[in-house]
ZADO-1210 file (C-alpha; in nm, 4 decimals, padded with zeros to 6 digits):
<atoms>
<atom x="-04.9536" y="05.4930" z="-04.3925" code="UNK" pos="1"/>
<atom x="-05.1022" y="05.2807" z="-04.6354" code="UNK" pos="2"/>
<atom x="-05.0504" y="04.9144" z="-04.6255" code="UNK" pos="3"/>
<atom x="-04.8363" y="04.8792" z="-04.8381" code="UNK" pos="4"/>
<atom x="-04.5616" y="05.0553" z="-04.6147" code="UNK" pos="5"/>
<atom x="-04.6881" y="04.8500" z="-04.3598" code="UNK" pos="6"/>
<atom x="-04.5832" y="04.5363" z="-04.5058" code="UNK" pos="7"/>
<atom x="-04.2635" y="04.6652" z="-04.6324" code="UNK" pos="8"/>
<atom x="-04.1813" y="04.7774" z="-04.2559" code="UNK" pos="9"/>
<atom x="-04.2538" y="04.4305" z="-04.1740" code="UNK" pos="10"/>
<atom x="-03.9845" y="04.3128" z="-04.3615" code="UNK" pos="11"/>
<atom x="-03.7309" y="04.5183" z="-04.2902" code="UNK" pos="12"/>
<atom x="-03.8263" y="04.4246" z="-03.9165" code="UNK" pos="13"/>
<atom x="-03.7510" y="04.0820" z="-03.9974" code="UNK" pos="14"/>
<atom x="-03.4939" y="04.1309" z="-04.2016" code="UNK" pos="15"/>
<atom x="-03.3164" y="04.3097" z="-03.9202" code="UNK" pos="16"/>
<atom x="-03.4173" y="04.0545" z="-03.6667" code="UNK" pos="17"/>
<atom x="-03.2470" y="03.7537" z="-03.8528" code="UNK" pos="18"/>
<atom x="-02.9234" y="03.9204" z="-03.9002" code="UNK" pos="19"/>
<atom x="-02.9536" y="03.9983" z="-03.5234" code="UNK" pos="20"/>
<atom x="-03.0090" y="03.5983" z="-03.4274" code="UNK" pos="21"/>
<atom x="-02.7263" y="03.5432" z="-03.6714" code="UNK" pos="22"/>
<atom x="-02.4973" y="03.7316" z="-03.5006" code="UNK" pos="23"/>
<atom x="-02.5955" y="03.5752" z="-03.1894" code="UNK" pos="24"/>
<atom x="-02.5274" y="03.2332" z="-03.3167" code="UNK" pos="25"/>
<atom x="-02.2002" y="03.2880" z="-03.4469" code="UNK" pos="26"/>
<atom x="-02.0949" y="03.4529" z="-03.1205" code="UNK" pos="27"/>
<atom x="-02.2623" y="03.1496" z="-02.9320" code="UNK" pos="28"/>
<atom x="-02.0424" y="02.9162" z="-03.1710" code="UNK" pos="29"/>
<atom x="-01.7221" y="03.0876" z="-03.0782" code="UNK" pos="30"/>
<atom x="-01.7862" y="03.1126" z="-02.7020" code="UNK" pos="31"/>
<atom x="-01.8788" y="02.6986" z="-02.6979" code="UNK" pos="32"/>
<atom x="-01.6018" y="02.6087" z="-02.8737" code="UNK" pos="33"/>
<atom x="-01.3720" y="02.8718" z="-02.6850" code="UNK" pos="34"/>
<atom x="-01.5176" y="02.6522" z="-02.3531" code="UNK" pos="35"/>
<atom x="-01.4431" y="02.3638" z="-02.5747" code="UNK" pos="36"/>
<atom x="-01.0376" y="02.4290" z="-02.6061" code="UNK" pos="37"/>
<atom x="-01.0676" y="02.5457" z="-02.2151" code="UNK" pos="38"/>
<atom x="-01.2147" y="02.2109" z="-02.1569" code="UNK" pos="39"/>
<atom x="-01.0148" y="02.0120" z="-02.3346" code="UNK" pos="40"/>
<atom x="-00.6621" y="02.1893" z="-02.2727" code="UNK" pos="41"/>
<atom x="-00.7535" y="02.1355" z="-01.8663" code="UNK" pos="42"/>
<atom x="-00.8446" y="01.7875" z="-01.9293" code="UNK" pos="43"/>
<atom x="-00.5065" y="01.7458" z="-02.1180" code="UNK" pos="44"/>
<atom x="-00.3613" y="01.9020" z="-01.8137" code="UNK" pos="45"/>
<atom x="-00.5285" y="01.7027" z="-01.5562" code="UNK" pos="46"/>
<atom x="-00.3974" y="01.3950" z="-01.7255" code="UNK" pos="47"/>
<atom x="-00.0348" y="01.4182" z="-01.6614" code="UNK" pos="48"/>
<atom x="00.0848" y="01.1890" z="-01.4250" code="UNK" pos="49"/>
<atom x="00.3527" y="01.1294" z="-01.1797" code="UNK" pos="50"/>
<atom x="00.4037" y="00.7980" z="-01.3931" code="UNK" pos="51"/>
<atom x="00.5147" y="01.0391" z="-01.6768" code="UNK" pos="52"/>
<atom x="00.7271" y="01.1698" z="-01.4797" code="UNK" pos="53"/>
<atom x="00.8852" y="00.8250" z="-01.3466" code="UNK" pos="54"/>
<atom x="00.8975" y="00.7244" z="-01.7071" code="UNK" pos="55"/>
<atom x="01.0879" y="01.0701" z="-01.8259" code="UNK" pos="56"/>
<atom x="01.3375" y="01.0752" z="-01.4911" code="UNK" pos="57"/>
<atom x="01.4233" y="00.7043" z="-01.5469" code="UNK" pos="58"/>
<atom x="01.4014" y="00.5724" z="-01.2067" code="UNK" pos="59"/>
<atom x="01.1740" y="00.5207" z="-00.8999" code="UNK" pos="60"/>
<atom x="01.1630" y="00.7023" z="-00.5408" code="UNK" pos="61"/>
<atom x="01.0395" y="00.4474" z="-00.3009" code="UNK" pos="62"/>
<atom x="00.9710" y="00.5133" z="00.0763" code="UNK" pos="63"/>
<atom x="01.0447" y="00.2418" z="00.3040" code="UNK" pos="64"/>
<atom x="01.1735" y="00.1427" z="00.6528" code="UNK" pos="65"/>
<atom x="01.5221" y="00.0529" z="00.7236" code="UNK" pos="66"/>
<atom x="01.4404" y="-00.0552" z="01.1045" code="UNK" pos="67"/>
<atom x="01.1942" y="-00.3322" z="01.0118" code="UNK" pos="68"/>
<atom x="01.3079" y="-00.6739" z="00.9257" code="UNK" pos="69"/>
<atom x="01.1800" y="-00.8115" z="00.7745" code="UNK" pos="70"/>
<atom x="01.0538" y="-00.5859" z="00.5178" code="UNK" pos="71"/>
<atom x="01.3063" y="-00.3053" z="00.5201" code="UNK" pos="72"/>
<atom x="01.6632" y="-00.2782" z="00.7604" code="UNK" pos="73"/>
<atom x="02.0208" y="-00.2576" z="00.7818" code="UNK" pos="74"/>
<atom x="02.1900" y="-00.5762" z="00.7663" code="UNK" pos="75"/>
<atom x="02.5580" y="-00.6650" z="00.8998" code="UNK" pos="76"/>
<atom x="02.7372" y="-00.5099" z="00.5844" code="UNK" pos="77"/>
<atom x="02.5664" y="-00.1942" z="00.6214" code="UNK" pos="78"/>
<atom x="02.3366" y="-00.2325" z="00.3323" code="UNK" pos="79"/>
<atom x="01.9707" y="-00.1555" z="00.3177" code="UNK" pos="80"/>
<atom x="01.7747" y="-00.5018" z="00.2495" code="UNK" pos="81"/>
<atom x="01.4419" y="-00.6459" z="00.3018" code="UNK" pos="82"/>
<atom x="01.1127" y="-00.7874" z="00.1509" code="UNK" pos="83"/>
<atom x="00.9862" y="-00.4901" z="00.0577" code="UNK" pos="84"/>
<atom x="01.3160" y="-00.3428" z="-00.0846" code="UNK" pos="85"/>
<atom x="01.3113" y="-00.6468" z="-00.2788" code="UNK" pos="86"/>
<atom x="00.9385" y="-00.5675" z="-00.4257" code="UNK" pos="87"/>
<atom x="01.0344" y="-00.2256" z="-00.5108" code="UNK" pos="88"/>
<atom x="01.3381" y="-00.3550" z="-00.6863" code="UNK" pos="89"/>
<atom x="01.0775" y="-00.5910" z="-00.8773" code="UNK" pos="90"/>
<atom x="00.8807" y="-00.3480" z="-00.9555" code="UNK" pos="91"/>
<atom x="01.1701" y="-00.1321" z="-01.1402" code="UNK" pos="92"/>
<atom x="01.2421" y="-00.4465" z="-01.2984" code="UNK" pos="93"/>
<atom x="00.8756" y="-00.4556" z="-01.5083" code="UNK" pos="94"/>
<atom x="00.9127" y="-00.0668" z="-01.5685" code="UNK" pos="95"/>
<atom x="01.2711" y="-00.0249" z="-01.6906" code="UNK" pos="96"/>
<atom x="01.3787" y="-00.3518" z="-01.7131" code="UNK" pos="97"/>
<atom x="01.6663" y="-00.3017" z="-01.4392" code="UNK" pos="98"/>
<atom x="01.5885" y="-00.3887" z="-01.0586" code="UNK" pos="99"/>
<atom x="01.8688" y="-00.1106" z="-01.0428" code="UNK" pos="100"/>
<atom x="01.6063" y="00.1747" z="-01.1139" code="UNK" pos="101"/>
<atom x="01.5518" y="00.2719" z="-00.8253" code="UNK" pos="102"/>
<atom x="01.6198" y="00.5417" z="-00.5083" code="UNK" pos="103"/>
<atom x="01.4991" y="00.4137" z="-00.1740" code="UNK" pos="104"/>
<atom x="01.3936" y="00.7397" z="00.1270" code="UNK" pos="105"/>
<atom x="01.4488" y="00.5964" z="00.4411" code="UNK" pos="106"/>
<atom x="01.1333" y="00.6969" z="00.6598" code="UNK" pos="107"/>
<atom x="00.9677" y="00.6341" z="00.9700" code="UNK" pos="108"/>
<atom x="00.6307" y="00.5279" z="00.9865" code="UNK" pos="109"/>
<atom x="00.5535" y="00.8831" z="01.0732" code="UNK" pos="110"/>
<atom x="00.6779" y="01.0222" z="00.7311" code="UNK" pos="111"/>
<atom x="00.5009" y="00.7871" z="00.5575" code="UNK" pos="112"/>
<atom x="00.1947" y="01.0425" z="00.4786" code="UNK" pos="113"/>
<atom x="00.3922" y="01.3433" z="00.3944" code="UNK" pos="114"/>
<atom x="00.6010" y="01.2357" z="00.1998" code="UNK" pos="115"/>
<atom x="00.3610" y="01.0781" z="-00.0019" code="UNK" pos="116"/>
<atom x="00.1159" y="01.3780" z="-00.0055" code="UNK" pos="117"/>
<atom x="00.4252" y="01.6137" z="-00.1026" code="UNK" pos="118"/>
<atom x="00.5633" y="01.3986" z="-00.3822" code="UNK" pos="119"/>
<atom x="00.9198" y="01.3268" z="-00.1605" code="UNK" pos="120"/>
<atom x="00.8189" y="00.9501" z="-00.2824" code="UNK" pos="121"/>
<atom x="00.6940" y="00.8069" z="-00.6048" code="UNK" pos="122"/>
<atom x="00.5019" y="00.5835" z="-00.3392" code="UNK" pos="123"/>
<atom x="00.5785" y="00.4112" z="-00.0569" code="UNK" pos="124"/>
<atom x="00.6530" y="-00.0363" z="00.0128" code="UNK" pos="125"/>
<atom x="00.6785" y="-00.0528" z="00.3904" code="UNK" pos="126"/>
<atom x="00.4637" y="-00.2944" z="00.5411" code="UNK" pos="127"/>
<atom x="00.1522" y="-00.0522" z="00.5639" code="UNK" pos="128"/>
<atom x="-00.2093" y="-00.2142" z="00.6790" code="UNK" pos="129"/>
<atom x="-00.4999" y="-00.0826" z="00.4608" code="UNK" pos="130"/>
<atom x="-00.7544" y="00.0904" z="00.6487" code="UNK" pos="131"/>
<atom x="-01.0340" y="00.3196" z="00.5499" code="UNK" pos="132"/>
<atom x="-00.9143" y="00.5938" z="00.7638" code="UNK" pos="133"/>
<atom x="-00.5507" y="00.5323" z="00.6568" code="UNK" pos="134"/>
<atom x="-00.7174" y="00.5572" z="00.2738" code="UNK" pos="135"/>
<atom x="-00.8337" y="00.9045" z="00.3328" code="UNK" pos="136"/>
<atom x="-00.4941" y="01.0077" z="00.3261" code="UNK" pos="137"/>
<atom x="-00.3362" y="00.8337" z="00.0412" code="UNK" pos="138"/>
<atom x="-00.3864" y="00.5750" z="-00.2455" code="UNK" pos="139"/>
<atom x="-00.3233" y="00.2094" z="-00.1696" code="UNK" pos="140"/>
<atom x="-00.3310" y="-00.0716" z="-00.4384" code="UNK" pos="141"/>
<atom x="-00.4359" y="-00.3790" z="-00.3708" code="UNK" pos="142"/>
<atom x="-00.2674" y="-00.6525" z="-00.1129" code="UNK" pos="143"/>
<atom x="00.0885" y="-00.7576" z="-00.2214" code="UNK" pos="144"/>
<atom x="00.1544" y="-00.9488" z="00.1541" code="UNK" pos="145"/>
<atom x="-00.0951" y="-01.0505" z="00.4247" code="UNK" pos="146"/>
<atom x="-00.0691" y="-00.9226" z="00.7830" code="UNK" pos="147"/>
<atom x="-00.2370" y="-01.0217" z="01.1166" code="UNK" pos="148"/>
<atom x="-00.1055" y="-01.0874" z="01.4568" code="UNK" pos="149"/>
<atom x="-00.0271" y="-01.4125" z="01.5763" code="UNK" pos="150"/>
<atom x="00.1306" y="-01.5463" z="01.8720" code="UNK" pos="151"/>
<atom x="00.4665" y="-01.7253" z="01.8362" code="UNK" pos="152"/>
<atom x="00.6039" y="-01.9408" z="02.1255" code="UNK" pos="153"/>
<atom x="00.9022" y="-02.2162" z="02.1572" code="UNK" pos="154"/>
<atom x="00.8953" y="-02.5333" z="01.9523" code="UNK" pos="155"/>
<atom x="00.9137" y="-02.7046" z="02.2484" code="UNK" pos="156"/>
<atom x="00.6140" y="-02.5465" z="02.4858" code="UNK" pos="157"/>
<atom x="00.3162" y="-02.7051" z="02.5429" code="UNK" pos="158"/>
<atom x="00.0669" y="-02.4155" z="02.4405" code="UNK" pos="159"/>
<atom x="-00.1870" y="-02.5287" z="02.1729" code="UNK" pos="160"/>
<atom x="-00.4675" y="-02.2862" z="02.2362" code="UNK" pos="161"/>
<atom x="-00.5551" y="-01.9422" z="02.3718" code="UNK" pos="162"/>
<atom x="-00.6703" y="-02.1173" z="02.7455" code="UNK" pos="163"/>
<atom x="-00.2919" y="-02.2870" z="02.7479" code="UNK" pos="164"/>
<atom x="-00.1567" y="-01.9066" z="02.8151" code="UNK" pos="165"/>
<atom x="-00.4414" y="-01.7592" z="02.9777" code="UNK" pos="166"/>
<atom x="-00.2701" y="-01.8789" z="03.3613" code="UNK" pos="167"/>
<atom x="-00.1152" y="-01.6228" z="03.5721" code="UNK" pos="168"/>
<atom x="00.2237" y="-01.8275" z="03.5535" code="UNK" pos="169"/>
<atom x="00.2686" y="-01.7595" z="03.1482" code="UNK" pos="170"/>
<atom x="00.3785" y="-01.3852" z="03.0915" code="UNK" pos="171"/>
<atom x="00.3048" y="-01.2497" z="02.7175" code="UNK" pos="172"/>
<atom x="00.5182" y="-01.0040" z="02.5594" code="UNK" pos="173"/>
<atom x="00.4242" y="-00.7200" z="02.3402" code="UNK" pos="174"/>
<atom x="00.5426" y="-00.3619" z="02.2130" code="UNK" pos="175"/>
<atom x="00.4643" y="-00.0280" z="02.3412" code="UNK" pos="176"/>
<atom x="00.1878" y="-00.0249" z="02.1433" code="UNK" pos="177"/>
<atom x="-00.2322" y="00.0273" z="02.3249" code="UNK" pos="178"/>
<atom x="-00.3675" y="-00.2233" z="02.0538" code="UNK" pos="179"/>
<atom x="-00.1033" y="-00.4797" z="02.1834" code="UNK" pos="180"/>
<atom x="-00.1736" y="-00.4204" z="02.5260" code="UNK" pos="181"/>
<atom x="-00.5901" y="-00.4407" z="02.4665" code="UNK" pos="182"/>
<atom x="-00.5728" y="-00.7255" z="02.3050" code="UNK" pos="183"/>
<atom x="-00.3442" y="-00.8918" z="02.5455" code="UNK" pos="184"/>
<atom x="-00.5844" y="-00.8511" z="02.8888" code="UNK" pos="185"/>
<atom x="-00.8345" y="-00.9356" z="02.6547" code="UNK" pos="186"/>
<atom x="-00.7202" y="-01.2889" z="02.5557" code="UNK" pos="187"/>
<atom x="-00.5260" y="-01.3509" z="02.8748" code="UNK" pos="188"/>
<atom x="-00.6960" y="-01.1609" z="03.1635" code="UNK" pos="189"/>
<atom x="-00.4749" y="-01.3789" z="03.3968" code="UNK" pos="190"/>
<atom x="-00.0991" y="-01.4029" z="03.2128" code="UNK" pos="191"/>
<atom x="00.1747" y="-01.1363" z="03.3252" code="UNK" pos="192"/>
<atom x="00.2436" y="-00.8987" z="03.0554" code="UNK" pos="193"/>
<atom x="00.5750" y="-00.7464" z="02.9430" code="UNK" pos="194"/>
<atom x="00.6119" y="-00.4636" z="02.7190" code="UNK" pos="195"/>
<atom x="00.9270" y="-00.3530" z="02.4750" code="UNK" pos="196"/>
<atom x="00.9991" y="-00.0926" z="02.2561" code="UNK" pos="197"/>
<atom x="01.1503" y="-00.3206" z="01.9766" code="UNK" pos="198"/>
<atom x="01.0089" y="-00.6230" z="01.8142" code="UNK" pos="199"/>
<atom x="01.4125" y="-00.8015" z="01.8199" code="UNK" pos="200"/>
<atom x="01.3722" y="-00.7920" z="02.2294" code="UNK" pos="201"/>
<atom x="01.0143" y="-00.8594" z="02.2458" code="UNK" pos="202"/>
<atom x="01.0870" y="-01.1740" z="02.0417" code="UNK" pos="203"/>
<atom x="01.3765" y="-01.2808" z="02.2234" code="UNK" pos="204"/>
<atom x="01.2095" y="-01.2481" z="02.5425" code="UNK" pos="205"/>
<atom x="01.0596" y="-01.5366" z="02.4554" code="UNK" pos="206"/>
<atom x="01.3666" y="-01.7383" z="02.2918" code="UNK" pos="207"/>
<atom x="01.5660" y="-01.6932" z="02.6196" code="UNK" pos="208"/>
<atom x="01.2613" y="-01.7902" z="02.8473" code="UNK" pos="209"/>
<atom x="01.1553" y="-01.4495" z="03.0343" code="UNK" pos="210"/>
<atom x="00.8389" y="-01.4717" z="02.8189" code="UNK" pos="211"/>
<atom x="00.6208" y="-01.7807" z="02.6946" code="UNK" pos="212"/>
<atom x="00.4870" y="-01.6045" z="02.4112" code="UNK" pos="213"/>
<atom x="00.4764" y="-01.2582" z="02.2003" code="UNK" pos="214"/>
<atom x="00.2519" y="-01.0984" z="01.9402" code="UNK" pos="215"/>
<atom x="00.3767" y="-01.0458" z="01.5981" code="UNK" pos="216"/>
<atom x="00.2508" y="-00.9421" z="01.2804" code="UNK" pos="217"/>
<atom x="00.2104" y="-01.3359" z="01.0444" code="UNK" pos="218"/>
<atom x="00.5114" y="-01.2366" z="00.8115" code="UNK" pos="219"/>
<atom x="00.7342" y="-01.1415" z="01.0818" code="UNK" pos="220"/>
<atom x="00.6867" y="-01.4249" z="01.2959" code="UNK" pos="221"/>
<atom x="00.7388" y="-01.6327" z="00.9617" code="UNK" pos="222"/>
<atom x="01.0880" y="-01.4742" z="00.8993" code="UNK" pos="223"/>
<atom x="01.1746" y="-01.5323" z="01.2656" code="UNK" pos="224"/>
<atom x="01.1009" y="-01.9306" z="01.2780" code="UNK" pos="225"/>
<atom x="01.2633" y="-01.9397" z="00.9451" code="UNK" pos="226"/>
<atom x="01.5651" y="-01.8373" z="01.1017" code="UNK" pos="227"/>
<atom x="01.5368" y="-01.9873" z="01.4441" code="UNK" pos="228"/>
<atom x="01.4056" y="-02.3250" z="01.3717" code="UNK" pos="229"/>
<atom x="01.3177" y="-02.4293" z="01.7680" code="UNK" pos="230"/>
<atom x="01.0446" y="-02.1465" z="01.7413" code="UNK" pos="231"/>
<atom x="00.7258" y="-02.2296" z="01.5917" code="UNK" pos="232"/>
<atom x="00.3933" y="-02.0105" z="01.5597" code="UNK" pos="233"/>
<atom x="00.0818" y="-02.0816" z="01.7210" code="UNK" pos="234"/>
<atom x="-00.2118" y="-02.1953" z="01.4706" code="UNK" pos="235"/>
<atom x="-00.5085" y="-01.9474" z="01.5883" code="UNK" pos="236"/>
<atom x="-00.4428" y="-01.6421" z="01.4982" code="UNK" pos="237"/>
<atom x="-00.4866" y="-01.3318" z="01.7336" code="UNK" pos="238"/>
<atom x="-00.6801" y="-01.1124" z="01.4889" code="UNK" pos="239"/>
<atom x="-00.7855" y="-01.1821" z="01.1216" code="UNK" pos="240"/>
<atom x="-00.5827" y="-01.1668" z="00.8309" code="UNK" pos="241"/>
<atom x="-00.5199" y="-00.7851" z="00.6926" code="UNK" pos="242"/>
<atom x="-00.4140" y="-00.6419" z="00.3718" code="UNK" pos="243"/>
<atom x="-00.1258" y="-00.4467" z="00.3184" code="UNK" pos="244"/>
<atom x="-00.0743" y="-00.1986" z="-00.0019" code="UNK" pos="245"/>
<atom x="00.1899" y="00.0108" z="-00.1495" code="UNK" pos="246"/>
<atom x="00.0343" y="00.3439" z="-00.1049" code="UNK" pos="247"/>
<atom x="00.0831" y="00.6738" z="-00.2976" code="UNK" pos="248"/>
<atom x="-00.0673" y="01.0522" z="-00.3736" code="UNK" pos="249"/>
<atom x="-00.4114" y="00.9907" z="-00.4207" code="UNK" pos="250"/>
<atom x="-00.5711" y="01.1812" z="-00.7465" code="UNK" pos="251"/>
<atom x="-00.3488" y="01.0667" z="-00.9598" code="UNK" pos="252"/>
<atom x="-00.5403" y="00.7436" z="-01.1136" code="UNK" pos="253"/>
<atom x="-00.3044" y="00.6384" z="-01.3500" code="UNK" pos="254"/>
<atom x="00.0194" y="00.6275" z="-01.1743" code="UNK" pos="255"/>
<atom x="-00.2259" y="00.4340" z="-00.9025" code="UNK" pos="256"/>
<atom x="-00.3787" y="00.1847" z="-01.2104" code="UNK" pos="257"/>
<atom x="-00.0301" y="00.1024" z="-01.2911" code="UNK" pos="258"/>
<atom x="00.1137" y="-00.0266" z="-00.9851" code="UNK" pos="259"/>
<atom x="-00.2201" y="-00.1730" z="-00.8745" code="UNK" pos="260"/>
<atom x="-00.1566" y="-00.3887" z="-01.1975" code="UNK" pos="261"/>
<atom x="00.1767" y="-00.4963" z="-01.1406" code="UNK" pos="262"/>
<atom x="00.0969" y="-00.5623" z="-00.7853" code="UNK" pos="263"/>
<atom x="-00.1856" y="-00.8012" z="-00.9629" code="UNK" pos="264"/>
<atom x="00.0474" y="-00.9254" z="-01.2117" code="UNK" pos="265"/>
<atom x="00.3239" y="-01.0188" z="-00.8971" code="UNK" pos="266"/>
<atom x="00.0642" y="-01.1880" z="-00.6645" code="UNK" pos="267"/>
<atom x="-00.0937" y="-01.3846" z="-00.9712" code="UNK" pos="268"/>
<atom x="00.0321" y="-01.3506" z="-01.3295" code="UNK" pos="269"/>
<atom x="00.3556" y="-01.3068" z="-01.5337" code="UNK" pos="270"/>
<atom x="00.5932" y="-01.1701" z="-01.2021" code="UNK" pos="271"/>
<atom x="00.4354" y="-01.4224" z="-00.9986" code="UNK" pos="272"/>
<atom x="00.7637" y="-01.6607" z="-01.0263" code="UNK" pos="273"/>
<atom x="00.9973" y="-01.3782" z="-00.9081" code="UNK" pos="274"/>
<atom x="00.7629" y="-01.2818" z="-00.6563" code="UNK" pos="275"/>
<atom x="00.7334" y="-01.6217" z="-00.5639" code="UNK" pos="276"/>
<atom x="01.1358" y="-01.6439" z="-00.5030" code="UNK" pos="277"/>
<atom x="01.1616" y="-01.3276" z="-00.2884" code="UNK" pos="278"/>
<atom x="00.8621" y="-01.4192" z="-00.0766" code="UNK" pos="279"/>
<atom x="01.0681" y="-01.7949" z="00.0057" code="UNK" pos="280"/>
<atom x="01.3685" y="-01.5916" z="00.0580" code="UNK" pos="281"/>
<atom x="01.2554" y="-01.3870" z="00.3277" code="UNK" pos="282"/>
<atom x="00.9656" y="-01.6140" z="00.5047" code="UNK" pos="283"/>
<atom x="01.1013" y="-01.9887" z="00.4502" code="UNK" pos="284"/>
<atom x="00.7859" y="-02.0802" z="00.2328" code="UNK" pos="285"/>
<atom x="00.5895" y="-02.0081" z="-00.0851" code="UNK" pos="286"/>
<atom x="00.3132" y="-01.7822" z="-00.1483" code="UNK" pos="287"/>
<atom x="-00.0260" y="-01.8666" z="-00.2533" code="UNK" pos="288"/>
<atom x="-00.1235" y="-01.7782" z="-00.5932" code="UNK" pos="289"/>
<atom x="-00.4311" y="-01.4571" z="-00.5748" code="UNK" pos="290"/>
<atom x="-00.5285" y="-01.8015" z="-00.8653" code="UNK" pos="291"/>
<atom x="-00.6917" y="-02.0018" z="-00.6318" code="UNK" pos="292"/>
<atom x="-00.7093" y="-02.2589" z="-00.8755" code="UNK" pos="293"/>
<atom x="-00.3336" y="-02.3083" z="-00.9532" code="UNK" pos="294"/>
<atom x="-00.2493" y="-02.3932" z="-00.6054" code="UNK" pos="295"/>
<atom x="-00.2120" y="-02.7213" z="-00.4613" code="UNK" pos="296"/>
<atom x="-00.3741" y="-02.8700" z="-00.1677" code="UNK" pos="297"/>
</atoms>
């Protein structure tokens, strides 16, 4: 073959090869941007919320507690009130402009998960401690109330410290609850100890006399000695102050961003004056401002 052909084969051999890696470049154009619309269309797809959902349906589903004063109960006229059916109704204020917006599920504390991890609730107000083991299980935003046990006595008894109870005539009254019960032969290894199933008898235990003092979460025992002014709560606290978050479905970041920003805007921006009124209303005193700086000393 003379060289000639050779050269000529060449060619062709190259010519052949290009249209080859052409081909292979426009089908490796179509398959990226084929990933691309895949991509895109489950991104699009991932970012539907439950908020959009709220928005669209017009109202909220809240879960609270109708057997907790004061944060969620029953009252004498048979309607559902509380502190925190008073935040949720805050809360459909700033999204629809109507406190009215909103359909309260009754739960126990047992519920509470489920029916957040189902969608039964848009998210749940009722009185719920953050912890990290708790925030494996659901979403919380950030603190709208502090918690903490204290100890609340009569106006009138002499206790001023932990040692003032810690005497094997003083009997201390808790729940049916092993945290309660720790914490009680811890402090006061030498007191009696009486135990209830309800927090209404465990306090007035100690009204009527039977008991010298009982452990109560801080905003409880405020809404008690609001409304029984010869009780008064002891200054030391029992444990240290705790957070306590609406909670929700976790994955869903926006429906979470959103009420983590209203909860902001309540404890410290443009709700903070209607937040203000509904925490005086239920605990006899006014909440600090998450603004340091705008409180007074």
């Amino acid at each position: 073959m003379s060289e000639c052909h050779v050269i000529y084969l060449s060619h062709c051999e190259r010519s052949i090869e290009m249209r080859s890696y052409g081909r292979r470049f426009v089908i490796g154009l179509v398959a990226a941007f084929s990933g691309l619309a895949l991509v895109t269309g489950a991104s699009q797809a991932q970012e539907k919320s439950r908020l959009d959902e709220i928005l669209a349906r017009g109202k909220l589903i809240v879960g609270v507690s109708s057997e907790s004063p004061p944060f969620g109960f029953v009252d004498e006229k048979g309607e559902l009130v509380g502190f925190d059916i008073d935040i949720a109704r805050l809360i459909a204020k700033a999204t629809f402009g109507d406190p009215n917006k909103v359909e309260f599920i009754r739960q126990s504390a047992a519920q509470r998960w489920p029916n957040a991890q189902n969608g039964t609730i848009d998210f749940g107000a009722q009185t719920t401690t953050i912890y990290a083991d708790r925030a494996q299980r659901v979403a919380f935003t950030r603190n709208y109330v502090d918690g903490g046990i204290v100890l609340i006595v009569r106006k009138d008894a002499p206790f001023k410290t932990f040692d003032d109870l810690n005497k094997p005539n003083v009997t201390i009254a808790n729940l049916t609850a092993p945290t309660q019960e720790e914490r009680a032969k811890r402090f006061f290894p030498q007191a009696k100890l009486q135990t209830f199933d309800g927090i209404a008898s465990q306090f007035n235990s100690v009204k009527l006399g039977r008991a010298q003092a009982a452990q109560l979460d801080a905003p409880v025992a405020a809404w008690y000695v609001k409304n029984n002014p010869d009780m008064r709560v002891m200054e030391t606290r029992l444990t240290d102050v705790v957070n306590t978050g609406l909670f929700m479905k976790p994955g869903d970041f926006r429906l979470w961003q959103y009420l983590d920003l209203v909860v902001s805007e309540m404890t410290g921006g443009y709700l903070f004056g209607d937040y203000s009124a509904i925490y005086e209303k239920w605990f006899g005193e006014k909440p600090k401002n998450a603004k340091w700086y705008l409180n007074n000393n």
